[in-house]
Structures are given as C-alpha cells and as structure tokens.
C-alpha positions as CSV (number, residue, x, y, z in Angstrom):
1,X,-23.1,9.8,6.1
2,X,-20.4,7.1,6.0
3,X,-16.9,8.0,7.6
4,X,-14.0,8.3,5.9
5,X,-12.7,4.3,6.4
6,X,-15.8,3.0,5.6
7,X,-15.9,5.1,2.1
8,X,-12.1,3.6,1.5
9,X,-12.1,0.1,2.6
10,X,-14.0,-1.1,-1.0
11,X,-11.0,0.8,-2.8
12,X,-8.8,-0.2,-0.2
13,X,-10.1,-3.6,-0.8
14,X,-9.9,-3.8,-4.9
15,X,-7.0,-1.8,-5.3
16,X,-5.2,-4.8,-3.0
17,X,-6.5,-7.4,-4.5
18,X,-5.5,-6.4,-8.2
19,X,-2.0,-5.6,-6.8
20,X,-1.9,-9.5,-4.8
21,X,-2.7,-11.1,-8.0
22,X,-0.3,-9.5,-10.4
23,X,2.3,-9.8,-7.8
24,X,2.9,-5.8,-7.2
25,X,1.8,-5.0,-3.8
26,X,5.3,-2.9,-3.4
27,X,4.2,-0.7,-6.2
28,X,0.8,-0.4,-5.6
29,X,1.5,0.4,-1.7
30,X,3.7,3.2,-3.0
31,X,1.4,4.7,-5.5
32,X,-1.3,4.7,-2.9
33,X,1.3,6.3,-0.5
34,X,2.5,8.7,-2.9
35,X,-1.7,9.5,-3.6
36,X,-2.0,10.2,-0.5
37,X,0.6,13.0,-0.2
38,X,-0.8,15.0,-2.9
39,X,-3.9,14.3,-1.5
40,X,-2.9,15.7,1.5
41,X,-1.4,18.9,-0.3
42,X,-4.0,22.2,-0.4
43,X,-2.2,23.0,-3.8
44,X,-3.7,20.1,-5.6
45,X,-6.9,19.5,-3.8
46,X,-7.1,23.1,-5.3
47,X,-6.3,22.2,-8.5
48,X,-8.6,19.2,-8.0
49,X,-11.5,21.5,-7.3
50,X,-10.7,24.1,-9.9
51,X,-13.4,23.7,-12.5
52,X,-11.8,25.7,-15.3
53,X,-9.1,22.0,-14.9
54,X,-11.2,19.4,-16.8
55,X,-10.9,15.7,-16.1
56,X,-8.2,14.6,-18.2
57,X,-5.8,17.2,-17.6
58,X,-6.0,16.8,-13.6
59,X,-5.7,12.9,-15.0
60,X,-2.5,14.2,-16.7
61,X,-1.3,16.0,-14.2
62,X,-1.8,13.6,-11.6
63,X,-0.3,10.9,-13.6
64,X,2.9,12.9,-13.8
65,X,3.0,13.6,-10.5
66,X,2.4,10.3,-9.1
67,X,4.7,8.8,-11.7
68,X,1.9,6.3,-13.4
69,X,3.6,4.2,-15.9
70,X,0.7,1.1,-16.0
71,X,-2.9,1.0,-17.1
72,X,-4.3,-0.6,-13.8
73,X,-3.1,2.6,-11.8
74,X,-3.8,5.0,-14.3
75,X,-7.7,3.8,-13.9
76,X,-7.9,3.6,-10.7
77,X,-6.5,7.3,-10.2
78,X,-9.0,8.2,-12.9
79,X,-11.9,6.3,-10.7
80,X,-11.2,8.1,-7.7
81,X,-11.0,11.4,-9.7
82,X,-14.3,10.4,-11.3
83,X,-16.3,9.3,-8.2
84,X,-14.4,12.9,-6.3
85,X,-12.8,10.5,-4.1
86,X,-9.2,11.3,-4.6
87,X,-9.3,13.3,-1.2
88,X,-10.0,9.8,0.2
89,X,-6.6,7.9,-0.5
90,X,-4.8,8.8,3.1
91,X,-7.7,6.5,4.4
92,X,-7.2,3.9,1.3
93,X,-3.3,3.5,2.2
94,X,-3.8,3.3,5.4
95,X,-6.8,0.2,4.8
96,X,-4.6,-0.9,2.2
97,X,-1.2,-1.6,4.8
98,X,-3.8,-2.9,6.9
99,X,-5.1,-5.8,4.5
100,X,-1.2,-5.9,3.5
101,X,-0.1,-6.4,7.3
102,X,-3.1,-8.7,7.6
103,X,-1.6,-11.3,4.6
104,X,1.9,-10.6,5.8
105,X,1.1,-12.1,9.4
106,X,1.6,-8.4,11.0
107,X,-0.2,-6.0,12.9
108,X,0.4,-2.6,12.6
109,X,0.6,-1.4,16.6
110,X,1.5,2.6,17.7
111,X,2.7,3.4,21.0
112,X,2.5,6.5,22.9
113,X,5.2,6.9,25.7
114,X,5.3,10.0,28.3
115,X,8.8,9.5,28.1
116,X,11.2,7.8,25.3
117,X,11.3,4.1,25.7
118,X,14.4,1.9,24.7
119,X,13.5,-1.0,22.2
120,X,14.9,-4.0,24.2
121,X,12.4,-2.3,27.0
122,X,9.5,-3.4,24.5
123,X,10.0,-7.0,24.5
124,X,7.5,-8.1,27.3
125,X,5.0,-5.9,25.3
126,X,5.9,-7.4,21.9
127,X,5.1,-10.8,23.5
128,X,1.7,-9.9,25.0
129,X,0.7,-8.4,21.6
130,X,1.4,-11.7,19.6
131,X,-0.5,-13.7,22.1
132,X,-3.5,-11.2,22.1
133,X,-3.5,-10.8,18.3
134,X,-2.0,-14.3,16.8
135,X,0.4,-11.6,14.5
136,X,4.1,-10.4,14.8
137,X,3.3,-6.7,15.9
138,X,5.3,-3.8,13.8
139,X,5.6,-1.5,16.4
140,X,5.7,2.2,16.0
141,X,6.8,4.7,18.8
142,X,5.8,8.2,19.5
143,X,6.4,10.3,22.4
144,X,3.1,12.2,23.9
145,X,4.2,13.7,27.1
146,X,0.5,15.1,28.2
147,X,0.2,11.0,28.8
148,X,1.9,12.1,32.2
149,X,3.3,8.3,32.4
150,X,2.0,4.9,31.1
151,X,1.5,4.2,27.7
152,X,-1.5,4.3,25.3
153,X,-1.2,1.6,22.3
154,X,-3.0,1.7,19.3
155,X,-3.5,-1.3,17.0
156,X,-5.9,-0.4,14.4
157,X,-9.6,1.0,15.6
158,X,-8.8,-0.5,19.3
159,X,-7.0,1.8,22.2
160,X,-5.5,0.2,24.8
161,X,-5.2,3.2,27.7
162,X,-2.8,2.5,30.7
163,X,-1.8,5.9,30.9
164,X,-2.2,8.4,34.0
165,X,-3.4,10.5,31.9
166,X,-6.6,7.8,31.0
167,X,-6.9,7.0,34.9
168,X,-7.2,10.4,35.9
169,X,-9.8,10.9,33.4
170,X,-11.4,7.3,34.2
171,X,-11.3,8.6,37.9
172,X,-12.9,11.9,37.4
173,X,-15.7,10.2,35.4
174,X,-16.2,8.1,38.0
175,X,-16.3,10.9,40.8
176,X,-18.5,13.2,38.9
C-alpha cells in the first residue's frame, strides 16, 4: 500500500497548480492548512465516518467550517470527501508548502537542538544549507533534549544526524 505522501503529492500537486495559475497560492495554502486541522480533529473525522451524515451535508458542513467562498475549493473538498481522502490533507499541506517553497527559492529545514540555540549562532549553518541545496533555507527550531548535544536537521525526507544521541547509536551498531 502507498504511504501517506505518496497518496497526497497528486493532490498536493493539482491543488498547487490551480492555485499558481489563478494567482491564489495564499488562499489556497490556507484552506489546505485550515483542512488539515479539522482533519486532524477526532470530532469530524467522526462526523466524516458517520454514515447516517450523507455527502452533501458533511460537504456543507465542511464548507462552513473551512470558510469555502469559491467553486475551485468547494470541489476539491468535495473530491477528497468523495475519494475518502479528506484524512489525507495534513500530508497535502505539507507537499503543498513543499512545491510552494520549491517556486519560492526556499527550503523548508527543521532543527533539533539539545539545548536552545540563539539565531545569530545559526549563520555558519544557514550558509552551508544554501550551498548544499542551491535555496534560502527557512529554518525552524525545536528543542529535543534526549539529542544529549549536537543537532539533527531535517530538510524534507533527508536527516542530517550529528547528534550524540546518533553517534552513540551509530557506535553501538557498530560494536554489536
């Protein structure tokens, strides 16, 4: 079966390309955003689920909620309720500010600190990331203390592991 990202990159995919051309990525990124907090909410995937609901009134409902005011995203909600893929739109925001970042000449990167890290510490980092991925990285930091010390950086599906945590793992792999 396919994962998750694989199932949402064709939305991901069509839902950006319709919002590029008609010039409303902003609203489009926040519908999808906004899609992907109901998604996310046990109350409506129960509602979702409930069969005595029928299509057009979870249509309805979700319209409200999401605040649909355009044909295009009224569709497109009504595709993914169709096709039962509504539970899929954290993984179609996420491609979607992906392909986004991607036009936009960014790179979306997360880092994971032991210990809280002052921006202006970040700057040999932010260099090293542009020459490694040709884009302005848009860096996002998080605090994980089980990393011990080091760091672990995320940019999309690719880990970059220079935590103690990682070498003590690497180490024990090694020795076993």
């Amino acid at each position: 079966m396919m994962d998750r990202q694989s199932l949402a990159r064709p939305y991901a995919r069509a839902f950006h390309d319709h919002a590029r051309a008609h010039g409303v990525l902003d609203l489009w990124g926040s519908f999808l955003e906004a899609g992907a907090a109901l998604a996310a909410d046990a109350r409506v995937r129960g509602m979702l689920a409930d069969p005595r609901h029928t299509p057009s009134g979870k249509l309805a409902l979700l319209a409200h909620l999401l605040d649909i005011g355009d044909e295009a995203r009224r569709r497109a909600c009504g595709l993914l309720l169709e096709h039962r893929r509504f539970a899929l739109l954290p993984a179609i925001a996420t491609e979607f500010r992906a392909l986004r970042a991607r036009d936009e000449g960014w790179v979306d990167v997360e880092v994971a600190t032991a210990q809280v890290v002052r921006e202006n510490a970040l700057e040999p980092l932010v260099r090293a990331l542009e020459a490694r991925w040709a884009r302005r990285p848009r860096i996002r930091l998080r605090t994980e203390p089980t990393l011990l010390a080091g760091a672990e950086i995320r940019v999309g599906d690719t880990v970059l592991d220079a935590s103690l945590r990682g070498r003590l793992a690497r180490l024990a792999a090694a020795v076993s």
